[in-house]
N, CA, C and O atoms as CSV, one atom per row, in Angstrom:
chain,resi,resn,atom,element,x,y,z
A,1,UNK,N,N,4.700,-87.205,65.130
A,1,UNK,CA,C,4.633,-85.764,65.212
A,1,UNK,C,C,3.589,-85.320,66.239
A,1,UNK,O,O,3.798,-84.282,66.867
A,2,UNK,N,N,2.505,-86.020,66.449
A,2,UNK,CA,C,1.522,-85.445,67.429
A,2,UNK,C,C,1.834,-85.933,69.143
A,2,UNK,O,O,1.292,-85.637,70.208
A,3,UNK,N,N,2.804,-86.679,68.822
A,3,UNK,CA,C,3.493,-87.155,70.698
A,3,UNK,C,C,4.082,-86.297,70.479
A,3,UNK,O,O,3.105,-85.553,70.396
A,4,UNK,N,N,4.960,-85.601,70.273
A,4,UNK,CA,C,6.182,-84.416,70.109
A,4,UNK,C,C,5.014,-82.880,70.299
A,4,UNK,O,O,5.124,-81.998,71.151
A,5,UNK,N,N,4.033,-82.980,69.280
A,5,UNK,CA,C,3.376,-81.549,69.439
A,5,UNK,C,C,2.459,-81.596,70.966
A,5,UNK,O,O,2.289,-80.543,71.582
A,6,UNK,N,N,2.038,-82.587,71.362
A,6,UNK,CA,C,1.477,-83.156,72.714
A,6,UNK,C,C,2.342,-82.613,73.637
A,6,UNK,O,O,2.199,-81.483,74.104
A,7,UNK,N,N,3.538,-83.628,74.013
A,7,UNK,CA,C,4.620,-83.509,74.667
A,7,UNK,C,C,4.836,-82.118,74.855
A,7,UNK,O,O,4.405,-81.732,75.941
A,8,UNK,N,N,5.503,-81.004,73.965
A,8,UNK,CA,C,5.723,-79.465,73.912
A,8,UNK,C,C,4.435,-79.047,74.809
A,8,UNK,O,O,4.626,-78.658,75.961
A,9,UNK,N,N,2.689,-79.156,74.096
A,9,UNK,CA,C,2.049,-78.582,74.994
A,9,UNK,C,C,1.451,-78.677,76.049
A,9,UNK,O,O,0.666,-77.835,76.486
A,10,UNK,N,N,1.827,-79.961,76.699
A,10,UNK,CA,C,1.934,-80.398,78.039
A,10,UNK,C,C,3.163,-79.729,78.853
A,10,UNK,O,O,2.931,-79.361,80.004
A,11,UNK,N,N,4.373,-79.565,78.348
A,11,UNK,CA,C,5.375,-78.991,78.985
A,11,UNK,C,C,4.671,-77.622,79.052
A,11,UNK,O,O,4.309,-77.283,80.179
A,12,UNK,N,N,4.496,-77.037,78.346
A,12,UNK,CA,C,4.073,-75.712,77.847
A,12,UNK,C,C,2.920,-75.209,79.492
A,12,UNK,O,O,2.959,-74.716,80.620
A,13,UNK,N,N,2.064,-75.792,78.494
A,13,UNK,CA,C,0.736,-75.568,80.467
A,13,UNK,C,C,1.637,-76.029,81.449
A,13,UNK,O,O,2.242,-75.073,81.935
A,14,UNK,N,N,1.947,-77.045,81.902
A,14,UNK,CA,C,2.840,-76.592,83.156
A,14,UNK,C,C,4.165,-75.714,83.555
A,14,UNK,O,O,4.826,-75.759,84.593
A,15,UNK,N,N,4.258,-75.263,82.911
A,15,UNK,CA,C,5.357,-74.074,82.979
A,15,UNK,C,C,4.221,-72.784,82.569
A,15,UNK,O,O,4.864,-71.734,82.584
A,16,UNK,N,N,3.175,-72.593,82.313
A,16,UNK,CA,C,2.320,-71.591,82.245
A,16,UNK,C,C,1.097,-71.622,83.404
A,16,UNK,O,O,0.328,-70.665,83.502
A,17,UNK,N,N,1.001,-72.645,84.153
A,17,UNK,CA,C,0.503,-72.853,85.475
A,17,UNK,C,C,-1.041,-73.420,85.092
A,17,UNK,O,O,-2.060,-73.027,85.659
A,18,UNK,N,N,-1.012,-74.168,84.291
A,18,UNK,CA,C,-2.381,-74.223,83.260
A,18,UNK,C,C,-2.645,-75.709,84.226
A,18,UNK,O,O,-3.685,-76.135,84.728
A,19,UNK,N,N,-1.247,-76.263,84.238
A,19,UNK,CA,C,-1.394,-77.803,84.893
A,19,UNK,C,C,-0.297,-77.720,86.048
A,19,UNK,O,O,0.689,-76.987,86.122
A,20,UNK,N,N,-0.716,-78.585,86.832
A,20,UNK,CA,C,0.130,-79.040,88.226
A,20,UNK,C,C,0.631,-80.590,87.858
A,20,UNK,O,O,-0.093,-81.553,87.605
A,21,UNK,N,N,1.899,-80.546,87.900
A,21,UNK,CA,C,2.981,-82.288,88.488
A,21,UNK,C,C,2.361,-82.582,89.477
A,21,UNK,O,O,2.442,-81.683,90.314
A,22,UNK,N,N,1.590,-83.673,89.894
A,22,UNK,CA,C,1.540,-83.680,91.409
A,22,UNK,C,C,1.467,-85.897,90.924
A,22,UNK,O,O,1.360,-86.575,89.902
A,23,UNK,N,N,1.599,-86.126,92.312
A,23,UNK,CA,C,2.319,-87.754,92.618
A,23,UNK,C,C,0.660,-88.389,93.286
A,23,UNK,O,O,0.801,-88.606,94.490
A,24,UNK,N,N,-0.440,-88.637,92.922
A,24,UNK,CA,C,-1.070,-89.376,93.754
A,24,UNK,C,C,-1.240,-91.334,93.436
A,24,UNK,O,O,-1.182,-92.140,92.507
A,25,UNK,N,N,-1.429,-91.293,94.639
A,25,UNK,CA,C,-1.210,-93.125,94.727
A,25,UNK,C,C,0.315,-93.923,93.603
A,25,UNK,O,O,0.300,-94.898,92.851
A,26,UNK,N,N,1.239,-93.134,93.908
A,26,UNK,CA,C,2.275,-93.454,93.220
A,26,UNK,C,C,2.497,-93.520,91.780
A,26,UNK,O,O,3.231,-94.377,91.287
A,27,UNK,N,N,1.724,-92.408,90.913
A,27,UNK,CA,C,1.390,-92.133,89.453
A,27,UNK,C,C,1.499,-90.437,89.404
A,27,UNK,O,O,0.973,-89.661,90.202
A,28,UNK,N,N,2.136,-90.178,88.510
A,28,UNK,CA,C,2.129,-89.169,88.669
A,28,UNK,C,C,1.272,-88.384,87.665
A,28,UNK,O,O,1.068,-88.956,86.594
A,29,UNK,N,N,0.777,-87.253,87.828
A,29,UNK,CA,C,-0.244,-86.463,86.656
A,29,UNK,C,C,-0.178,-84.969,86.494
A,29,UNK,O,O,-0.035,-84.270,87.497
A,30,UNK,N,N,-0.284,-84.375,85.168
A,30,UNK,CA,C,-0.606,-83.123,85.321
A,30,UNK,C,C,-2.088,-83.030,85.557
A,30,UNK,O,O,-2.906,-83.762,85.000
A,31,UNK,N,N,-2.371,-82.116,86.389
A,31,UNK,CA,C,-4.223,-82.177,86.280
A,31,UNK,C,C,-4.479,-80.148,85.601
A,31,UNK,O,O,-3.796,-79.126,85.529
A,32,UNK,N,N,-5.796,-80.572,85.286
A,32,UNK,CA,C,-6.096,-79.234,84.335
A,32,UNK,C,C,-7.234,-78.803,84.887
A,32,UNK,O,O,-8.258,-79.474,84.756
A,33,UNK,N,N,-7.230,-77.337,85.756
A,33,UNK,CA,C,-7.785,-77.399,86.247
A,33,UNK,C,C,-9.386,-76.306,85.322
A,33,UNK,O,O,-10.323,-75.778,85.921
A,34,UNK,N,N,-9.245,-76.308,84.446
A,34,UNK,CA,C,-9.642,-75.818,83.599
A,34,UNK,C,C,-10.906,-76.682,82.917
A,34,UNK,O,O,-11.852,-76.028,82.480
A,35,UNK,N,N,-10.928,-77.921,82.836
A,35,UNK,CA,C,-11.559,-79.204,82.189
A,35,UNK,C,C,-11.699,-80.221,83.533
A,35,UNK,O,O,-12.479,-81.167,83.633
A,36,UNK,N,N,-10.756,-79.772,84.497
A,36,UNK,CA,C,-10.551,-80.704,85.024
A,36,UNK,C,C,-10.533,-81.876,84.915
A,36,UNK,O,O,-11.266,-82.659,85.520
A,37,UNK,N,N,-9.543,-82.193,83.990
A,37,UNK,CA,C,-8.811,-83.829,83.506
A,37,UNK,C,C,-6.921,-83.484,83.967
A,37,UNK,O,O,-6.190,-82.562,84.331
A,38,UNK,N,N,-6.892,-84.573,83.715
A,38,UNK,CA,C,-5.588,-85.231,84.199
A,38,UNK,C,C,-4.907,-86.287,83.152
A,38,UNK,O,O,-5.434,-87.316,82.730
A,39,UNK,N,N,-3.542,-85.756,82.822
A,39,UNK,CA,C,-3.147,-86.461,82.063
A,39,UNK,C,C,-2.069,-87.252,82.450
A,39,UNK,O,O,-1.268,-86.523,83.034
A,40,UNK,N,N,-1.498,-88.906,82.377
A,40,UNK,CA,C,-0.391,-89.531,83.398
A,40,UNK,C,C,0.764,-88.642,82.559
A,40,UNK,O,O,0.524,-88.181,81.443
A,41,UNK,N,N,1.948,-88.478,83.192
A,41,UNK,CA,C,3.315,-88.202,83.157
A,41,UNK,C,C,4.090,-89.202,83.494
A,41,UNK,O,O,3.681,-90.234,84.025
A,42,UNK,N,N,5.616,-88.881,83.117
A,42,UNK,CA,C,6.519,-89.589,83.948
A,42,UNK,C,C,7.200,-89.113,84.945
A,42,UNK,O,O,6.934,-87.930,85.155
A,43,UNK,N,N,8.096,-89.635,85.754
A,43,UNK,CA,C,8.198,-89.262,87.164
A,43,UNK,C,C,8.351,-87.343,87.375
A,43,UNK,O,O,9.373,-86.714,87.101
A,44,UNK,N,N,7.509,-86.948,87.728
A,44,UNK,CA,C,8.079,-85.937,88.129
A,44,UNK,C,C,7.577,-85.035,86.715
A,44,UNK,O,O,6.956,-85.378,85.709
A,45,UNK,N,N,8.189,-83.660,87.181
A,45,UNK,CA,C,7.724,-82.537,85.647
A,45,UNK,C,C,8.963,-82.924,84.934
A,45,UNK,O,O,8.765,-82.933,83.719
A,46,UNK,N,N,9.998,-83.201,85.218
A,46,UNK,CA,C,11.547,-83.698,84.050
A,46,UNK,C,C,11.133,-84.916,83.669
A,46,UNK,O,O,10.266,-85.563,84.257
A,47,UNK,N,N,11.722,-85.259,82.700
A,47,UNK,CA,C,12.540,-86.362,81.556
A,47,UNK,C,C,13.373,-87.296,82.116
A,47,UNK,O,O,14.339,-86.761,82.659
A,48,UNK,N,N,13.361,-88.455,82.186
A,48,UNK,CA,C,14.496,-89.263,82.825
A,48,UNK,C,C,14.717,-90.163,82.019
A,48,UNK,O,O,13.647,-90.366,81.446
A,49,UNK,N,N,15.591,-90.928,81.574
A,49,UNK,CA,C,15.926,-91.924,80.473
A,49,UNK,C,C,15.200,-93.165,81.619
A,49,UNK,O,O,14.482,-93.955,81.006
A,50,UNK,N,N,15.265,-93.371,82.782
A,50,UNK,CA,C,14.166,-94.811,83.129
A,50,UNK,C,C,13.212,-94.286,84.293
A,50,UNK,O,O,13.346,-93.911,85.458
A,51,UNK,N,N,12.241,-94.443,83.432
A,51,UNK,CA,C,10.917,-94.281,84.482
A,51,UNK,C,C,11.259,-94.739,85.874
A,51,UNK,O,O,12.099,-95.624,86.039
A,52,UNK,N,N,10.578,-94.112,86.976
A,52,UNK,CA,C,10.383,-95.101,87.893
A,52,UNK,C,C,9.299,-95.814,88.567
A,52,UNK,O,O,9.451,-96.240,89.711
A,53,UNK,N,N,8.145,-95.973,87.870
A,53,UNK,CA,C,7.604,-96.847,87.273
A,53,UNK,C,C,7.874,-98.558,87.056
A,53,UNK,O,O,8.397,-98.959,86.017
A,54,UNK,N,N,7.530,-99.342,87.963
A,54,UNK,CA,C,7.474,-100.700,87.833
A,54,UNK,C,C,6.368,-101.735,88.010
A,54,UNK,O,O,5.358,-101.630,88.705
A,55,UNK,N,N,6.769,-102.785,87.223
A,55,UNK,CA,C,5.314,-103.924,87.462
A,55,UNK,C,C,4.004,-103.435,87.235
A,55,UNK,O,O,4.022,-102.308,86.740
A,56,UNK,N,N,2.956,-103.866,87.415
A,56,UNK,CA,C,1.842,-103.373,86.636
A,56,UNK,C,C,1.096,-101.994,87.379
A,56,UNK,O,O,0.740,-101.681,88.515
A,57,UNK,N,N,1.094,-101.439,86.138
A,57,UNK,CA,C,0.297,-99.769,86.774
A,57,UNK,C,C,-0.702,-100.277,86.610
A,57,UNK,O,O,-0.789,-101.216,85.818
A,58,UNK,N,N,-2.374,-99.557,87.701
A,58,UNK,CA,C,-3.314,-99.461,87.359
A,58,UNK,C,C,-3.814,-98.284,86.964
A,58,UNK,O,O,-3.805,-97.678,88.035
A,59,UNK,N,N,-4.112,-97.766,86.413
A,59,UNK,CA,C,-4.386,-95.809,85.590
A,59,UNK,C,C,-5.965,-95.774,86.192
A,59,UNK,O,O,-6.684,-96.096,85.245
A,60,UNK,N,N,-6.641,-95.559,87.168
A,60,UNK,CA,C,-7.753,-95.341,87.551
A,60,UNK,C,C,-8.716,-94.369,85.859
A,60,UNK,O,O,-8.163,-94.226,84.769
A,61,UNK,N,N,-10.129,-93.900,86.193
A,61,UNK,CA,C,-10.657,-93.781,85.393
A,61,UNK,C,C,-10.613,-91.921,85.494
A,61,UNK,O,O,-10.519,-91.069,84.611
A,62,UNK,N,N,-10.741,-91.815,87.142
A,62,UNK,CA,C,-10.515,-90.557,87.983
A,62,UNK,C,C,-9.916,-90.544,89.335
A,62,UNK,O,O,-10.092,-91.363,90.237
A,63,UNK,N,N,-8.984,-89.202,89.327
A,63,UNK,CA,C,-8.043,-89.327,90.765
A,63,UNK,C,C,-8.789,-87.796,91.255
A,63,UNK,O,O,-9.329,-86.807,90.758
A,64,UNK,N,N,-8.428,-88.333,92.494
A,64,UNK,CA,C,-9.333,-87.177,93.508
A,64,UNK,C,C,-8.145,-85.865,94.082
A,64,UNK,O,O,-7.214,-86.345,94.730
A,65,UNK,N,N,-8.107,-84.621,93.941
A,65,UNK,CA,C,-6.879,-84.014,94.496
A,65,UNK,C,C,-7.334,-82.661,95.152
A,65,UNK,O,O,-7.880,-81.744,94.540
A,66,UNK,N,N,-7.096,-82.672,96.188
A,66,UNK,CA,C,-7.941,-81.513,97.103
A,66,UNK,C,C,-8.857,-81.204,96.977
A,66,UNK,O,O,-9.216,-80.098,96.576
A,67,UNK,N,N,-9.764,-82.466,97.412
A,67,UNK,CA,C,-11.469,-82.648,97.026
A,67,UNK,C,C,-11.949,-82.030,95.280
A,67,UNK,O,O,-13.118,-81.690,95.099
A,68,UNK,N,N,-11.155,-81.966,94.377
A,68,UNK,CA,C,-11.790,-81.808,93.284
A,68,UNK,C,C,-11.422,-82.993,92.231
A,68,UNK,O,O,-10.232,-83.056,91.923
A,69,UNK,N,N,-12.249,-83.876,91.683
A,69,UNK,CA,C,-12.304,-85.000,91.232
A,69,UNK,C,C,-11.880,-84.472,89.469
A,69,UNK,O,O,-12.493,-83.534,88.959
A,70,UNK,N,N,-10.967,-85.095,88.838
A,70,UNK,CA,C,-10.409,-85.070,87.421
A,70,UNK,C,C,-10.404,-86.648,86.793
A,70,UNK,O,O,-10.136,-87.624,87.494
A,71,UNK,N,N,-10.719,-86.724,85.468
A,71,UNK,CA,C,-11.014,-87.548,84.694
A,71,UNK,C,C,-9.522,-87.832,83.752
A,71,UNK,O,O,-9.012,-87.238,82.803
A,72,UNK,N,N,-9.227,-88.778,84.373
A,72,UNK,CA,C,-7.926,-89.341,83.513
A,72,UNK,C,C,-8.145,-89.468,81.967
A,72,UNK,O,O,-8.886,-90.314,81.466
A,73,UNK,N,N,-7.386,-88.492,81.226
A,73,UNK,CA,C,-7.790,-88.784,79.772
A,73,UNK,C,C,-7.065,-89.264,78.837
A,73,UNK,O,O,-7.508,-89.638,77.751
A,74,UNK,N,N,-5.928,-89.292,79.170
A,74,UNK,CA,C,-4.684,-89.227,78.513
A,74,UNK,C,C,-3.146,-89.737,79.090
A,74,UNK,O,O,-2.919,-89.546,80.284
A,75,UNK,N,N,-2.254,-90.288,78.369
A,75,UNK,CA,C,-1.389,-90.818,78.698
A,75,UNK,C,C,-0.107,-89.990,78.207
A,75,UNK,O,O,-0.354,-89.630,77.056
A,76,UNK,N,N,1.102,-89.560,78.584
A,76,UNK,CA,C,1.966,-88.821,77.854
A,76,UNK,C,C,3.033,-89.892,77.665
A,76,UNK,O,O,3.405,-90.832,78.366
A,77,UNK,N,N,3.512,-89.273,76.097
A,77,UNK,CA,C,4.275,-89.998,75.983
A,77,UNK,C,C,5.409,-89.842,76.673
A,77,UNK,O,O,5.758,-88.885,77.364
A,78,UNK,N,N,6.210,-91.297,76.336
A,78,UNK,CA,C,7.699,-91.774,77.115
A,78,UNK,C,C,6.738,-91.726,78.865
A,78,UNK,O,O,7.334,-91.982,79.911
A,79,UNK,N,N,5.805,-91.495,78.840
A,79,UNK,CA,C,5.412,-91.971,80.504
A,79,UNK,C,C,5.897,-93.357,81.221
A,79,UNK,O,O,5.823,-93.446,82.446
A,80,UNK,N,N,6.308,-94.250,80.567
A,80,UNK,CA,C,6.467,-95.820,81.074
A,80,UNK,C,C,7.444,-95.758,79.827
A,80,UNK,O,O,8.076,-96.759,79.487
C-alpha cells in the first residue's frame, strides 16, 4: 500500500510541477526542487511493462542538474 500511495504522489508532483522527469547519465529522476532531492524513476514520466534499464545500475549518492546539486533519496517503485 505505501508503493501505490508513493507511486500516486510522485505522479501527482510531477503533473503539479513540484518535480521534473529529466534523464541524467542514463537514469532517469524526478528532482524536487523544493528539498532538493531526487527520486530514480523508470524510463521516462510513463509506465512501460520493460524498463529500459540494463546490466548493473550505479544510483550515485547526488546528481548535479543545472548547477543545482540533489540528494538521491529514493527509489520508485516498478523503476527496474
Amino acid at each position: 500500500m505505501k508503493k501505490l500511495i508513493f507511486t500516486f504522489f510522485a505522479a501527482l508532483c510531477c503533473m503539479s510541477g513540484f518535480a521534473n522527469g529529466i534523464k541524467i547519465d542514463n537514469i532517469y529522476y524526478f528532482l524536487y526542487n523544493t528539498d532538493k532531492t531526487a527520486t530514480v524513476t523508470y524510463t521516462g514520466a510513463t509506465f512501460k511493462e520493460e524498463s529500459e534499464y540494463t546490466g548493473s545500475i550505479n544510483i550515485p549518492s547526488t546528481v548535479t542538474y543545472n548547477n543545482q546539486v540533489y540528494s538521491v533519496t529514493r527509489i520508485i517503485g516498478y523503476a527496474f
